[in-house]
N, C-alpha and C positions, 0 to 999 in steps of 0.2 A: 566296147561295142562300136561297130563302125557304121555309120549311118550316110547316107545319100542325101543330094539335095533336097532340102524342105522334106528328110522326112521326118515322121511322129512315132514315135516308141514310148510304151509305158512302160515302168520301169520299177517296181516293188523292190523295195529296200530296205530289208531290218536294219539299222542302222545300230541302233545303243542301247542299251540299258542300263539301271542304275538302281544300288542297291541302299532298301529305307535300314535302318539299325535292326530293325528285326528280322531282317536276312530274308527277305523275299526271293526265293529261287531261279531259275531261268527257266521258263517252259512251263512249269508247276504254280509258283505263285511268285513269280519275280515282275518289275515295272517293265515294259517295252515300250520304247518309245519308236515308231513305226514311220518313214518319211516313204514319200508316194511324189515320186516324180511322173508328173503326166505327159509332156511334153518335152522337148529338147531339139535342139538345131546343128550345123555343122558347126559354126560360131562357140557355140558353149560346150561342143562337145572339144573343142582346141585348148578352155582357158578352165575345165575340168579335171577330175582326176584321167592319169594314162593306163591306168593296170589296177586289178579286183582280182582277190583271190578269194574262196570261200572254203572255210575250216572245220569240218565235221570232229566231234567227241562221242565217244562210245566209253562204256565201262564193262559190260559185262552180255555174254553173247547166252543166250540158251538156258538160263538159269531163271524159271519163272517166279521165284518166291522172293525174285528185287523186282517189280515190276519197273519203280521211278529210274532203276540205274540198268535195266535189263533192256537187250532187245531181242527179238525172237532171232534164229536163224533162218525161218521163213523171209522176215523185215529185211537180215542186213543182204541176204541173196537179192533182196528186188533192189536193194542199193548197189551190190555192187554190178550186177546186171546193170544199172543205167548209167550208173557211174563210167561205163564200158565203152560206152556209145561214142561213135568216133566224134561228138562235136563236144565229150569234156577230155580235158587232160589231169590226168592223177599226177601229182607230181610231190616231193618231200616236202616239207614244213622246213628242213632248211636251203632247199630251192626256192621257193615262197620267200622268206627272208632275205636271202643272200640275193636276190633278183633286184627287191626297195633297194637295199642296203647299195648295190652299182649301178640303178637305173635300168636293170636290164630288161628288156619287154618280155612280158608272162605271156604264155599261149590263153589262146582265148578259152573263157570259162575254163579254169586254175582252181583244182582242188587238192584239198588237202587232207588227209585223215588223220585222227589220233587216238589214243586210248590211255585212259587215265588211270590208275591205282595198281594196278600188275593182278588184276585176276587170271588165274589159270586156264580160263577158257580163252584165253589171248592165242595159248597155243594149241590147245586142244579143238579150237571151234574157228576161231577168228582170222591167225595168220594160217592155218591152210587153205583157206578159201583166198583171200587178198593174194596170196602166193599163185595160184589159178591165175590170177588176172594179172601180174607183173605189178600190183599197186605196191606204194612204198610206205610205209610205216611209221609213225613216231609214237612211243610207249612213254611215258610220265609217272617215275615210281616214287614212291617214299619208302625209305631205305627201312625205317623198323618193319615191319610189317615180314616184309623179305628177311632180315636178320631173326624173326622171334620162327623162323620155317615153320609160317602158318600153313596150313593144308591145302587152304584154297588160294594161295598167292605163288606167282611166282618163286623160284630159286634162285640163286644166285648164278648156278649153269644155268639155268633158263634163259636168264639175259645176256649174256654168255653169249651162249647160241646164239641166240634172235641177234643182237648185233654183229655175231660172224655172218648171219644171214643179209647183212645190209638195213636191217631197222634201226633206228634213231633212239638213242635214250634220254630221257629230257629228264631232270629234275623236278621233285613234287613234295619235297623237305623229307623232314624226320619222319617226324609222326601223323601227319596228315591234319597236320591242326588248322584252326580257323587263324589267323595270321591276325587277324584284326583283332583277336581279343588278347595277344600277349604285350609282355612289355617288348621294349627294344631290345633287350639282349637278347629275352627268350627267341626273337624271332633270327636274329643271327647266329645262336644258337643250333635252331632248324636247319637251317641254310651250311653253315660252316659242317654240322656233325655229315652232315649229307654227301655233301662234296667229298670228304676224306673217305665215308664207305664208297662212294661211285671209286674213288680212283684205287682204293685198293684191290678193289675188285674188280675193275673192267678197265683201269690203267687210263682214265680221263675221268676229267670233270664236267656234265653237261655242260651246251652252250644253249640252252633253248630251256625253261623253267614255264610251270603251270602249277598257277595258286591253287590249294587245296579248294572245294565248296566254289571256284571262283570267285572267292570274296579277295575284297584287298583294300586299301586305304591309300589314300597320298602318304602317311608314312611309311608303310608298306612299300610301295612303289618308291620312294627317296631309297631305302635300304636294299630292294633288290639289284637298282641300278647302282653300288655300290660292289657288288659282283662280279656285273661285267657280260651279264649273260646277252645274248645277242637278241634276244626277244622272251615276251613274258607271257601267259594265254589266261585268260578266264573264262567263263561257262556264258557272257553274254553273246544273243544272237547279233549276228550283225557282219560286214563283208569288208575284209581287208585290202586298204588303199594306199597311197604314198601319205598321205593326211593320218591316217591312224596313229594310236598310239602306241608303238612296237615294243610297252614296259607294260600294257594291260590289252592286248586283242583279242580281236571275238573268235568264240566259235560256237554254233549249231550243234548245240547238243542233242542228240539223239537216244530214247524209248522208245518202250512198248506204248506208252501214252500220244508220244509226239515222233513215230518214226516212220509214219505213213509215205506211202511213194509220193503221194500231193505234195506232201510238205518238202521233202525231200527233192524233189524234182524244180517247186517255186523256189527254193532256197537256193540249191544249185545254178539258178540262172540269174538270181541277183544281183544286179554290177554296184560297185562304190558309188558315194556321191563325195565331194570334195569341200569338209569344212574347216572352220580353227577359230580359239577363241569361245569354246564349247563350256557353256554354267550349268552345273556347278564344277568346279576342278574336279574335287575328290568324288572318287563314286561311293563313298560311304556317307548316306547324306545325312546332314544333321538340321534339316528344319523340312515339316511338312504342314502344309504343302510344299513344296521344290518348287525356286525360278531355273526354270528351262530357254537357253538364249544356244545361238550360235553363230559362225557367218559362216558363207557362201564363197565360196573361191570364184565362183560365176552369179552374180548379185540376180542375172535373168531367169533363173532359175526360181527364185526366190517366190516370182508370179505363179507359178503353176507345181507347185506344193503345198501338201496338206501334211498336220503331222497328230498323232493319233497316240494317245495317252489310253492305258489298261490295269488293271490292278484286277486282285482278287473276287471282284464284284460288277469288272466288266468294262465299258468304254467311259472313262473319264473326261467331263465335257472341259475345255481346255478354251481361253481367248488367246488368238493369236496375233501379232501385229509383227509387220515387215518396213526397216527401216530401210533401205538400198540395199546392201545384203546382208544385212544381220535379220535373224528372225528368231521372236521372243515369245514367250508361252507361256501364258500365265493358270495352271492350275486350279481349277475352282471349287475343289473341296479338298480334303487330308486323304491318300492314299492309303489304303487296307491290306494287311498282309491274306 
């Protein structure tokens, strides 16, 4: 965002979420922790983050009997209608990457789309509409699924095609297990059987991976970056910055429930804020209530933020105190799935 002197921009920004052991979802019944920047100067916008990308997930287009994983193809036309609009730029999830990765500057409002599991309405409903618009694509499969040539998945020419067409094939393991409840073999397991079907069959090994459920764990995360993959994605909402963590980043998952043009359109205009030193590590948390801490790459910032705690039962009232620029969040009852 490029701002003029003394001016004031507000500035809504999903930042993070984090997941309690009983697997609170994103969108449905996952934590959001919501930061609200009100204020900002040319000053802090210099010792701030440089570049925001924001990352939309879809699973299934036209298919009403998934509502949670579904979205209408009324919904995704008003998306990608605005997504159109000459003030965003659609661009790949490995342009997005490889931009952090050299420093390179992203056009303003950077978007990115993806599709997770390889349903067939990818190509029946979804990529010929994205195709209409020159949008660029990244699909996230798990290999059994595609291997046992279920009806409603993908084939093996299907993806085929779609990457002679120029879509992106990303990694999503074997079986589309929750990561977090195997051992450590099983999960390299996942991971290694995957790779060797990608390359048989499409003659590469993703560089781009997306956890199953978006769950993952610090061990999780220790064993993916053992890979090598150049980035890694989960299901929380939140806006990709040079600060992120490019081994568990966000994206805006999109329904029937949550796929409205409001949301859509707030989300889309989003920009980073820049922190580190972010509590708890692991986002599989193991003590509730959660301490919530982080710091501020521009400590002035610090003053004109509020940060907004949610769970299944609504706005969780929260103490906050601000040290110069660390700022800590103290929870004040146990979080509800």
């Amino acid at each position: 965002m490029i701002l003029g002197y003394k001016e004031t921009v507000s500035i809504k920004i999903f930042f993070m979420s984090f997941t309690y052991k009983l697997y609170i979802y994103i969108g449905l019944i996952l934590l959001i922790l919501v930061l609200i920047i009100i204020t900002t100067t040319p000053n802090a916008k210099a010792s701030n983050i440089k570049d925001s990308a924001v990352v939309y997930m879809y699973h299934k287009f036209g298919i009403g009997k998934y509502p949670s994983t579904n979205i209408t193809l009324e919904q995704f036309e008003s998306h990608l209608k605005e997504f159109s609009k000459e003030k965003y730029n659609v661009v790949s999830l490995d342009y997005i990457i490889n931009s952090f990765n050299t420093q390179t500057k992203l056009p303003k409002n950077t978007i990115g789309i993806s599709i997770d599991d390889g349903d067939k309405s990818i190509i029946t409903e979804a990529w010929p509409r994205m195709k209409k618009y020159g949008f660029p694509l990244t699909v996230f499969v798990s290999t059994e699924p595609i291997d046992a040539k279920l009806s409603n998945y993908l084939s093996w020419d299907d993806i085929r095609n779609l990457k002679s067409e120029g879509v992106i094939i990303g990694a999503h393991t074997r079986t589309h297990a929750n990561l977090t409840e195997l051992a450590v073999n099983e999960i390299k397991d996942e991971i290694e059987y995957s790779n060797k079907r990608f390359l048989n069959e499409i003659n590469e090994i993703p560089q781009l991976f997306a956890y199953p459920y978006g769950e993952t764990s610090m061990q999780v995360i220790n064993i993916i970056k053992d890979y090598k993959f150049k980035a890694a994605f989960g299901q929380h909402s939140g806006v990709i910055n040079e600060t992120s963590d490019f081994n568990y980043l966000p994206r805006f998952s999109l329904n029937e429930k949550y796929g409205n043009i409001d949301r859509v359109i707030f989300s889309a205009n989003a920009k980073g804020i820049g922190i580190y030193d972010f509590v708890p590590a692991d986002p599989l948390l193991s003590e509730n209530p959660p301490f919530i801490g982080f710091s501020l790459l521009d400590k002035k910032l610090a003053k004109t933020l509020n940060c907004f705690i949610f769970d299944s039962k609504g706005n969780v009232e929260i103490e906050q105190y601000i040290f110069g620029e660390r700022v800590e969040n103290r929870v004040k009852r146990k979080l509800n799935a």
